[in-house]
C-alpha positions in Angstrom: 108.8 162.8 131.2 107.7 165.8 128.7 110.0 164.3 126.4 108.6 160.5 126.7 105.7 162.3 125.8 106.4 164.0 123.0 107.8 160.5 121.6 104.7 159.0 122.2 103.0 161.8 120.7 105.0 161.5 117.5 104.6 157.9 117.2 101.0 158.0 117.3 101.2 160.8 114.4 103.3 158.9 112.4 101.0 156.2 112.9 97.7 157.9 111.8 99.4 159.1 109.1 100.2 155.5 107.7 97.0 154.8 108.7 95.8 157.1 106.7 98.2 156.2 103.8 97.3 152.5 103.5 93.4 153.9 103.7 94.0 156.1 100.4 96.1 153.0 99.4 93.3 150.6 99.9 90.3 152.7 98.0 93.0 153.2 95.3 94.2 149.4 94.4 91.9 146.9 96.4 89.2 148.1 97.0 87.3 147.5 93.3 87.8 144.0 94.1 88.1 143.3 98.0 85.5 146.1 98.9 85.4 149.0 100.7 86.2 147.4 104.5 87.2 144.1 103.3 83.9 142.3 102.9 84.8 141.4 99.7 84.0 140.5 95.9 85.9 139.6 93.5 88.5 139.3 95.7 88.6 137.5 98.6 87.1 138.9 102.2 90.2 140.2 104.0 88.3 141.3 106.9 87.0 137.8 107.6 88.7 137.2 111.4 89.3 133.3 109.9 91.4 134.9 107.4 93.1 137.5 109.8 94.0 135.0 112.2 95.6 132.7 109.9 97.9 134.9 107.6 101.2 137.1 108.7 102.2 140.6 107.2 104.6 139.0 105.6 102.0 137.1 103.3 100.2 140.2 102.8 103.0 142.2 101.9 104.0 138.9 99.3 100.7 138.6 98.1 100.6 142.6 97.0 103.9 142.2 95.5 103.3 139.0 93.5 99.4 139.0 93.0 98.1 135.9 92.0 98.7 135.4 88.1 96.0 134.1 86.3 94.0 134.0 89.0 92.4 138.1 89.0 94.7 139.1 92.0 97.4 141.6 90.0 101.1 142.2 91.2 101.4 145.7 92.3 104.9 146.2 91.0 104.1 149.9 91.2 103.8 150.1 94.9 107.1 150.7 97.5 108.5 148.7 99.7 106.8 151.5 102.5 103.2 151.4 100.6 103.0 148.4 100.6 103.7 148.5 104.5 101.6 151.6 105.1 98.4 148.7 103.4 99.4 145.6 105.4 98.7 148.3 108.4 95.6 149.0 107.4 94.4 146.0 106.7 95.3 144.9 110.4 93.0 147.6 111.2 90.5 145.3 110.6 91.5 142.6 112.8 88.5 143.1 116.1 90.3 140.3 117.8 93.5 139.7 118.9 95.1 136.3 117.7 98.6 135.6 115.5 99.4 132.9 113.0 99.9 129.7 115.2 103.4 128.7 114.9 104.1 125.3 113.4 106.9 123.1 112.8 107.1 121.3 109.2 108.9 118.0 109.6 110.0 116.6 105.6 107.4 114.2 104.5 106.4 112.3 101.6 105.4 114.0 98.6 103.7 110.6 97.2 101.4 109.8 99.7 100.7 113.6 99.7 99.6 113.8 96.5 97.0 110.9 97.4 95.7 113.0 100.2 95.3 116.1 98.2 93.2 113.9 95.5 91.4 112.4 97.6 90.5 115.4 100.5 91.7 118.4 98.1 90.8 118.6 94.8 87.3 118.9 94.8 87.4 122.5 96.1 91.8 123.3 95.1 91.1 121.7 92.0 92.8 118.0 90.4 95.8 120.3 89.9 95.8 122.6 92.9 94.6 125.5 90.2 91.7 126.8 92.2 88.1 126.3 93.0 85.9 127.7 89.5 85.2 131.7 89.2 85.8 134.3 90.9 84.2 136.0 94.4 81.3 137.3 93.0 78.4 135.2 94.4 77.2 134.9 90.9 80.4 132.6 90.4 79.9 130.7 93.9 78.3 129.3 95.9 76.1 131.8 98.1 76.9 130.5 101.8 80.6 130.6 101.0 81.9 134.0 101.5 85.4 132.6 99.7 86.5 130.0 96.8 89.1 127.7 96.9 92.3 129.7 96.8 95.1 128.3 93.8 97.6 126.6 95.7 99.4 125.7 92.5 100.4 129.0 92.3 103.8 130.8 91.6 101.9 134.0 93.6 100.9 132.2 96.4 103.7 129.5 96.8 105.7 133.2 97.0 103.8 134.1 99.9 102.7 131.3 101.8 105.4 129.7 104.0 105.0 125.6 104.9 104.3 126.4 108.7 101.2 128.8 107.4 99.9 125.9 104.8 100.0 123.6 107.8 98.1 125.6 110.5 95.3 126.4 107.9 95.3 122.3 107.2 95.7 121.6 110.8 93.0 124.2 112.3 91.1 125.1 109.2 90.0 128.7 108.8 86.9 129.4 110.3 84.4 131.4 108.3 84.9 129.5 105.3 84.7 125.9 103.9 88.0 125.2 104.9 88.0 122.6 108.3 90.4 120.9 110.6 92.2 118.1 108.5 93.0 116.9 111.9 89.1 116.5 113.1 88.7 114.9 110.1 91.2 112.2 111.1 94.6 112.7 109.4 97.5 112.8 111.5 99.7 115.8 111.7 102.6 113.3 109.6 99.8 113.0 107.5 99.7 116.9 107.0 103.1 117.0 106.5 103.2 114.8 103.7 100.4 117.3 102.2 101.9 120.2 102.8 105.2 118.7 100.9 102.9 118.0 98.1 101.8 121.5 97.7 105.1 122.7 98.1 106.4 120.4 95.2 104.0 122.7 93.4 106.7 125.1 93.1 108.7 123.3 90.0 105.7 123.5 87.9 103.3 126.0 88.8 99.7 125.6 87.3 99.8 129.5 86.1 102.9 129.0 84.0 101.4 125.8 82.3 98.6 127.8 81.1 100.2 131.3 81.0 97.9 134.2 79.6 97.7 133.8 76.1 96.5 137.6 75.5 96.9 139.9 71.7 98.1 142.4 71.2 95.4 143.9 68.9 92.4 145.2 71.1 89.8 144.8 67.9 89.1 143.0 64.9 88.7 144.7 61.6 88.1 143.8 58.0 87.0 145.6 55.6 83.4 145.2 53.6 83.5 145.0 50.0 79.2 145.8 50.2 77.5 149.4 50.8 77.0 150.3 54.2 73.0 148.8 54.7 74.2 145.2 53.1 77.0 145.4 55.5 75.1 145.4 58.6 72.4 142.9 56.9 75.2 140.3 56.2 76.7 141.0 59.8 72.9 140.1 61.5 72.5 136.9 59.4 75.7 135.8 60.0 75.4 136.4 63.7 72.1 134.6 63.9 73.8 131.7 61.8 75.6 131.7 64.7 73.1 130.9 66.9 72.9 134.4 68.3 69.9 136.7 68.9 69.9 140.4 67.6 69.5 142.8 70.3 69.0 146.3 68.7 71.0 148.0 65.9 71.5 151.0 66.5 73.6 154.6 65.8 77.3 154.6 67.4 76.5 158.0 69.1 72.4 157.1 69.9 72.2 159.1 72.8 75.3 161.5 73.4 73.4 163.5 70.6 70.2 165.2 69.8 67.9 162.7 68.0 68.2 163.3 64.5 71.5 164.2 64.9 73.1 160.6 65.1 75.6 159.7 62.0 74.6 157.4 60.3 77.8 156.6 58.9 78.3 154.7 62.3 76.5 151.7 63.3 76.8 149.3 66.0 74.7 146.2 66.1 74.2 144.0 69.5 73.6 140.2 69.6 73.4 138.0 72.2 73.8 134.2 72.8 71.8 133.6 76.4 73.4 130.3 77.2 77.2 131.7 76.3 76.1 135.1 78.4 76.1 132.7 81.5 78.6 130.9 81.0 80.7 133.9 80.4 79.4 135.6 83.5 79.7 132.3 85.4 83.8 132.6 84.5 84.5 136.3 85.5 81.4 138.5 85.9 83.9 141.5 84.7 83.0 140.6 81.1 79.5 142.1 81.2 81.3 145.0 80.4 81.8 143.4 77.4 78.3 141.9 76.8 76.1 141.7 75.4 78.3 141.1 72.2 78.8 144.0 69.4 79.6 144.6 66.0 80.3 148.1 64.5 80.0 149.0 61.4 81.7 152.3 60.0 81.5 154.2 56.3 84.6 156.5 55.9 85.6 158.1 52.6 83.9 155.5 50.6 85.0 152.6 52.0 83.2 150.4 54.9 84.7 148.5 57.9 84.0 145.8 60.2 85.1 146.2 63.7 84.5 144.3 67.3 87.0 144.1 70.5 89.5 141.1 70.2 88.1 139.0 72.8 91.8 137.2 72.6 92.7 140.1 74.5 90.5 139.9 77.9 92.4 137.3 79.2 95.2 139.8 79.5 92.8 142.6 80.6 91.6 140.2 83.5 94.3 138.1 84.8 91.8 135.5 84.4 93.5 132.1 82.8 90.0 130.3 83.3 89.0 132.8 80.3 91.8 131.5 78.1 89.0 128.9 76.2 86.5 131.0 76.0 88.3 133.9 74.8 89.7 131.3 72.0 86.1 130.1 71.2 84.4 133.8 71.2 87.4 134.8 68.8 86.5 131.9 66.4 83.2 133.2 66.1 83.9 137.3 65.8 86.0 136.5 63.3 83.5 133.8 60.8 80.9 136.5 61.5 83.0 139.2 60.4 84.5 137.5 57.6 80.9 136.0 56.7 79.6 139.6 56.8 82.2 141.0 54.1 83.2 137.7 52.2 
């Protein structure tokens, strides 16, 4: 008896402490974008008993490991096998009612008449190509009575972790919480999810990610040097901008602020502009790049000569994990770089 206890005792220690692992886990990796209990954000609610209900450990653990590329959701290749273990845990914690993945068979189906299902029932919140609904979880990006977007199902993460039987429960019983219904109370038959869930497993040969894989840079900033003084540099760089169709902000000292006024060097200038209608649309993409807004050019004079410098926006997409950024990345580096080489032309 005193030694059942004493197991029972050390199990329940053993437990708190991977409790309290995949807690420190949690505030460490996730909770940035998933919140701090799972509400959610940029990433999606996890606490969401719809969401709980309807996924295993295993795709957890999976969707840790392989992250969601392209799609914000990193792969934590850092983490071990028993970290990764010690999270799933905790993110069970948050399950307040009991219920498991419903078990379902997957019978072969046809991957044709799939495809005309997903079009026709799918694609206007998966996307034409199963690459995701638009933005990220930030309500700014969605819809404000949807707690979730349309996850990518053309995914090499999520085909990873996702098995058939899980893709057809979630199209036969929907995931409540979220815009997601019964397919089957909207009158398809469960052949009839079959054939879809085929469809999206045929996905696997050609994910959407690889086709447009993460073009990144490997530069993180522009720079060209001015052939002008340091007061026509920064004149040139404002009319070029506004030939641009951007608004100046403020130009201002690089260090305005981190030293006494009066103190600033002058040497150092960094002048803001701004584009309203590209700031939304931006923000509308992946509300991360206010960080990076609104958009700067800095101007430095060292040992006679003068330089041009502002971040390679080439290089967010790689920062962000965001392949819906690829265009505009490409379009805001065509016009850093005929600004800056307007400004020292």
């Amino acid at each position: 008896m005193i030694k059942s206890i004493a197991i029972l005792f050390a199990m329940l220690a053993a437990f708190s402490v991977q409790a309290k692992d995949g807690a420190s886990l949690f505030a460490q990796n996730c909770a940035a974008c998933h919140g701090n209990r799972g509400n959610g954000g940029v990433g999606v609610p996890l606490a969401l008993p719809g969401f709980q209900h309807g996924v295993s450990d295993a795709f957890l653990a999976n969707s840790i490991r392989h992250g969601r590329p392209g799609r914000i959701m990193p792969a934590f290749k850092n983490l071990s096998d028993s970290e990764i273990s010690s999270l799933v845990k905790y993110l069970r914690s948050w399950q307040t009612t009991p219920g498991k993945p419903q078990k379902v068979k997957v019978n072969p189906g046809n991957v044709a008449h799939g495809k005309q299902l997903f079009i026709k029932s799918c694609s206007a919140c998966h996307g034409a190509q199963g690459q995701g609904g638009n933005g990220t979880g930030f309500t700014f990006s969605r819809p404000r009575d949807q707690p979730i977007i349309a996850p990518a199902l053309n995914n090499s993460g999520f085909l990873a972790a996702a098995s058939d039987a899980m893709i057809k429960a979630a199209l036969m019983h929907g995931r409540k919480g979220t815009p997601m219904t019964s397919f089957l109370k909207q009158g398809l038959s469960e052949q009839d999810i079959d054939d879809l869930v085929n469809y999206v497993r045929s996905f696997a040969q050609h994910p959407y990610d690889k086709q447009v894989a993460l073009k990144g840079a490997e530069s993180t900033i522009l720079s060209y040097e001015s052939p002008y003084d340091m007061q026509t540099t920064i004149k040139n760089v404002q009319r070029a901008a506004i030939g641009k169709n951007f608004r100046i902000i403020r130009v201002q000292s690089l260090d305005e602020g981190l030293v006494k006024p009066g103190k600033e060097n002058k040497k150092q200038t960094i002048i803001y502009f701004c584009n309203f209608q590209l700031l939304n649309t931006a923000l509308t993409v992946d509300p991360r790049v206010g960080l990076f807004l609104p958009c700067r050019v800095t101007v430095v004079e060292k040992n006679g000569k003068v330089e041009v410098f502002s971040i390679n926006p080439k290089y967010l997409s790689r920062i962000f994990n965001n392949y819906e950024l690829n265009k505009l990345c490409d379009d805001m580096d065509n016009v850093y770089k005929d600004i800056l080489e307007d400004a020292t032309l």
